[in-house]
PLY file of the C-alpha trace (Angstrom):
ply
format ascii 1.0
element vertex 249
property float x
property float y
property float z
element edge 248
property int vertex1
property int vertex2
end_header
41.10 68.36 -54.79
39.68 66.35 -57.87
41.39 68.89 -60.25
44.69 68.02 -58.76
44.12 64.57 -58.80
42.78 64.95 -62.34
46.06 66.67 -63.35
47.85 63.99 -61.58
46.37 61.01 -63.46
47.25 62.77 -66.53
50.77 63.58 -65.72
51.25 59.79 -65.23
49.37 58.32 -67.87
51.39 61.00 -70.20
55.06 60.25 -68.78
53.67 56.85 -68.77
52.86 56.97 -72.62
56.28 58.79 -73.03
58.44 56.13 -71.40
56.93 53.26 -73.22
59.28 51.32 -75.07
59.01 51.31 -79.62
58.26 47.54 -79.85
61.61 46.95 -81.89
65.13 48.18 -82.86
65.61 50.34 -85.82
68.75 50.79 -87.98
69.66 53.76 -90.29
71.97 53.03 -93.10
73.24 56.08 -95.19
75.06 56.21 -98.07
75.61 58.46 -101.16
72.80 56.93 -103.07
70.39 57.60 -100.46
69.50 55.63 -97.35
66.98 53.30 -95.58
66.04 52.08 -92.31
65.76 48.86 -91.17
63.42 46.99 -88.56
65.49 44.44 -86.76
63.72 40.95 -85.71
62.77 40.08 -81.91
62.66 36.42 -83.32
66.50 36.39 -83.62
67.50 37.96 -80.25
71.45 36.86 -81.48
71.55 38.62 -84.33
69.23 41.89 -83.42
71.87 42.07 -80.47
74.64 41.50 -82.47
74.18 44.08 -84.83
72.94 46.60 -82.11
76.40 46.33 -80.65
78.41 46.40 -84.17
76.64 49.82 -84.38
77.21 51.52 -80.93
80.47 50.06 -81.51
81.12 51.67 -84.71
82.35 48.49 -86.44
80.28 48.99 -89.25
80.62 53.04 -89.78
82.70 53.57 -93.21
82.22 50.03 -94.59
81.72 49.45 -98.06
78.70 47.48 -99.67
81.30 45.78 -101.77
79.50 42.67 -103.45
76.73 43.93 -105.28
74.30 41.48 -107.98
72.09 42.98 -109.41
68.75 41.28 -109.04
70.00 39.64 -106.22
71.22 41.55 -103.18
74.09 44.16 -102.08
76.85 42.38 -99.48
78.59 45.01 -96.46
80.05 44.90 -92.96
83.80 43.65 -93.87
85.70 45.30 -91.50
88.76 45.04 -94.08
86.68 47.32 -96.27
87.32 50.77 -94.42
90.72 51.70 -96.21
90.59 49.01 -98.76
92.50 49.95 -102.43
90.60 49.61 -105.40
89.85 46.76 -106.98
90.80 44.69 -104.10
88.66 41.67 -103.81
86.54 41.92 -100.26
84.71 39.79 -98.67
87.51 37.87 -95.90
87.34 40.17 -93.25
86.21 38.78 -89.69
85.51 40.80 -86.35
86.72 37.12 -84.92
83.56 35.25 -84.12
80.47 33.89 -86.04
76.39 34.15 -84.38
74.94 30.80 -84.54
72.17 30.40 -87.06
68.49 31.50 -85.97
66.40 30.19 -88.78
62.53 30.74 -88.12
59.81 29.40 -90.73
57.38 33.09 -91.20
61.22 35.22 -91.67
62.32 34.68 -95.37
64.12 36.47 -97.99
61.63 39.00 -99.38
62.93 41.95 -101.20
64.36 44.18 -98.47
65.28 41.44 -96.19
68.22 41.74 -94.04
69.88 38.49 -93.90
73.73 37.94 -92.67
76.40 36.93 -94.84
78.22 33.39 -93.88
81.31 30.86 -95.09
80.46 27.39 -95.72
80.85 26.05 -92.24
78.40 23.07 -91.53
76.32 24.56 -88.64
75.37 27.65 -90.96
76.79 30.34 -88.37
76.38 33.89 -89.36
79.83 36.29 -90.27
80.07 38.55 -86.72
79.82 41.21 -88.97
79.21 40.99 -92.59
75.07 41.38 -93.75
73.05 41.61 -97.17
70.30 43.42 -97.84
67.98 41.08 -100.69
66.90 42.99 -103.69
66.37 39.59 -105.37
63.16 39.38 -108.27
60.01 38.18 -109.16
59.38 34.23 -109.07
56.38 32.38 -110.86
54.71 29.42 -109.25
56.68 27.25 -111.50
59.74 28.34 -110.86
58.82 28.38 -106.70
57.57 24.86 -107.80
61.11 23.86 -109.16
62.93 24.99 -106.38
61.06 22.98 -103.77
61.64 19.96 -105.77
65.71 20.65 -105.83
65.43 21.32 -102.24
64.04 18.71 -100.28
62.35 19.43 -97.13
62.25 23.02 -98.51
58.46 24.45 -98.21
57.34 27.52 -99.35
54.00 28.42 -97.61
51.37 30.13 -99.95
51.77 33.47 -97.83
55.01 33.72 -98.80
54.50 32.45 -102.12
52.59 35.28 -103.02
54.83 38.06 -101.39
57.77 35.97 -104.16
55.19 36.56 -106.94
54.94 40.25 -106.27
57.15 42.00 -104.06
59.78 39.69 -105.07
63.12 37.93 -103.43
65.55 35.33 -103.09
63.62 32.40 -101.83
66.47 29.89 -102.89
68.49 31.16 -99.91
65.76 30.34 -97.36
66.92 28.28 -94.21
70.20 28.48 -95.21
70.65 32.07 -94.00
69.66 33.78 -91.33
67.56 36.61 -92.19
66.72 38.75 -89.17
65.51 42.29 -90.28
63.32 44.08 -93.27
63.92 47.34 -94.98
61.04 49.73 -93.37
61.51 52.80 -95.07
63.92 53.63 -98.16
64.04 50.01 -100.20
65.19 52.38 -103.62
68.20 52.90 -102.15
69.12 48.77 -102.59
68.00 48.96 -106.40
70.09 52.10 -107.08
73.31 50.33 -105.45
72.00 47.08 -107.32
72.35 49.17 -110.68
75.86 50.61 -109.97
78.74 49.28 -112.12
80.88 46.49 -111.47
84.44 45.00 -111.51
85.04 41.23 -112.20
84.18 40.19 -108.29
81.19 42.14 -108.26
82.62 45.42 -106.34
81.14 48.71 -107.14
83.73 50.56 -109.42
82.89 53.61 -107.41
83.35 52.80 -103.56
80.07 53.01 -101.70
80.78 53.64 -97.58
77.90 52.91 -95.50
77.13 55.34 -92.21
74.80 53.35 -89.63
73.05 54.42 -86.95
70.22 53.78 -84.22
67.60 55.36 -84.02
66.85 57.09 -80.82
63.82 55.46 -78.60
61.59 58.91 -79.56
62.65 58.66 -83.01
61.73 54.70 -83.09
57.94 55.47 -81.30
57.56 58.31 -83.79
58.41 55.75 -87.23
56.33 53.21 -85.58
53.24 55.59 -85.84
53.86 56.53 -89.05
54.23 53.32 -90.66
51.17 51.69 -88.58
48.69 54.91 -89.95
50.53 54.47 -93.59
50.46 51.00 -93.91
48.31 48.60 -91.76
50.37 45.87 -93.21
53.24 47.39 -91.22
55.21 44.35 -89.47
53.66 45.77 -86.23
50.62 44.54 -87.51
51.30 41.45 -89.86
53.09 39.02 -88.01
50.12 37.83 -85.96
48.18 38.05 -89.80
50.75 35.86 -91.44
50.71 33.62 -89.01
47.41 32.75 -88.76
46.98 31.97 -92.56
49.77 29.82 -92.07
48.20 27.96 -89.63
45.03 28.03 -91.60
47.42 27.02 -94.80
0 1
1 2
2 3
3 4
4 5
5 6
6 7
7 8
8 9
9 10
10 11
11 12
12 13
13 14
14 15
15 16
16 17
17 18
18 19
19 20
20 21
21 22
22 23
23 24
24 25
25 26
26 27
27 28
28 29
29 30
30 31
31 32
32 33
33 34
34 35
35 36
36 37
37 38
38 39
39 40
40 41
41 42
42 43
43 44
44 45
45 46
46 47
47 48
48 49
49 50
50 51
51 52
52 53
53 54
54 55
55 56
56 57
57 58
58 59
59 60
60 61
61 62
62 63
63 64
64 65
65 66
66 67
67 68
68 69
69 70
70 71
71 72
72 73
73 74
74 75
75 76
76 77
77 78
78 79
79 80
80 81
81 82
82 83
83 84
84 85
85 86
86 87
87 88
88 89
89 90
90 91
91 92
92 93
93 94
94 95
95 96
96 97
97 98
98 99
99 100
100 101
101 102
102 103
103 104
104 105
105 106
106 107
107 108
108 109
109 110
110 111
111 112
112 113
113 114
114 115
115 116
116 117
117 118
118 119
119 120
120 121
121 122
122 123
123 124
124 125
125 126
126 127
127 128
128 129
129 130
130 131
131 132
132 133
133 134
134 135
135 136
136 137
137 138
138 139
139 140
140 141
141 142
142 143
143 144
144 145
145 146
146 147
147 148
148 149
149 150
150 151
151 152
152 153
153 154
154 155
155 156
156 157
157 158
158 159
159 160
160 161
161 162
162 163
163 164
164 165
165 166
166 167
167 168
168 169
169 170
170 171
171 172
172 173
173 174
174 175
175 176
176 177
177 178
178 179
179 180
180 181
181 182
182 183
183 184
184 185
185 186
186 187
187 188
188 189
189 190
190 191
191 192
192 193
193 194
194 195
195 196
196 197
197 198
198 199
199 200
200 201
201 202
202 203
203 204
204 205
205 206
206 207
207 208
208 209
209 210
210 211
211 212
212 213
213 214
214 215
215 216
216 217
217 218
218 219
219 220
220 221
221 222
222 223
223 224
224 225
225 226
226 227
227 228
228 229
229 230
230 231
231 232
232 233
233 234
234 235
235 236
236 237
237 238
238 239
239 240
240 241
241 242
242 243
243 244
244 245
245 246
246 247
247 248
């Protein structure tokens, strides 16, 4: 009788571990110069939602990355983009609505930040569709210093100072776009399409189509593992860290 109710427990707490949940949404993004996957943000439920349904809606599937500056970031998601000629300037396509902006102080635009594309409308909504991912560069305390002084009310807390200083980004584009996912795995695939030539409006000369996909809740559990054993800086792990040297800060 214990054995069987040994063999129970464990049949539970298995299917129990099985079932659970990965404790965020991840995004493949293929192309011909290699691919990457991308953690989206539970602190912007509007935009992780958003682009969860572009994706099971296939709205982004053979889109091009077509703005690309180098040492900046690489621009995709214009639905116009599918079939678009050659050397056609891109950039104006719409899926017909915008995501209202979801700015949060500890999500900024490190290298591999995945931030959405937006017009110059006052309330800083998002594109429906359109999304960068930040290759940006290095900054020096001077030149963080500099900004903040052209920027009032910007602040850049020392965490992310020093994440500017060595991993690099685009810091000057803080609270003005929403960013609302990092690169995870594969960030050399956004410095290979950084390094690819260019036509006047910054399009790759040789098209670059974009496949995107979720992954699958086994395939999600499986990453996080990985990246918590590989990394212990892992996201998983380094909100709560960053968070409380920013309060110490």
């Amino acid at each position: 009788m214990k054995k069987k109710l040994f063999t129970l427990l464990g049949c539970l707490l298995f299917s129990c571990a099985f079932a659970a949940k990965p404790k965020h949404q991840y995004v493949k993004i293929k192309t011909s110069l290699g691919e990457c996957i991308v953690m989206l943000y539970n602190e912007t439920p509007l935009h992780r939602d958003n682009f969860v349904r572009l994706v099971k809606k296939k709205v982004l599937e053979g889109t091009l990355f077509h703005r690309v500056i180098q040492n900046f970031m690489i621009q995709g998601g214009d639905p116009d983009s599918k079939k678009a000629a050659p050397d056609i300037l891109l950039g104006n396509g719409s899926v017909g609505y915008t995501v209202p902006a979801e700015f949060r102080d500890s999500l900024f635009h490190k290298k591999g930040a995945l931030a959405a594309a937006r017009d110059d409308n006052p309330e800083k909504a998002s594109s429906g569709s359109q999304f960068y991912l930040v290759q940006g560069k290095v900054f020096t305390d001077e030149q963080l210093d500099a900004l903040q002084q052209n920027r009032p009310g910007l602040v850049i807390p020392r965490w992310q100072r020093e994440v500017y200083k060595t991993l690099g980004g685009a810091p000057h584009l803080d609270r003005n776009y929403t960013v609302f996912g990092e690169i995870v795995s594969g960030l050399d695939m956004v410095d290979r399409i950084a390094a690819q030539e260019k036509d006047g409006n910054y399009r790759p000369r040789q098209d670059i189509n974009m496949s995107v996909s979720l992954l699958k809740r086994r395939e999600a559990r499986k990453l996080e593992k990985q990246l918590q054993l590989q990394n212990p800086q892992h996201p998983e792990n380094r909100y709560s860290l960053l968070n409380q040297l920013n309060r110490k800060l």
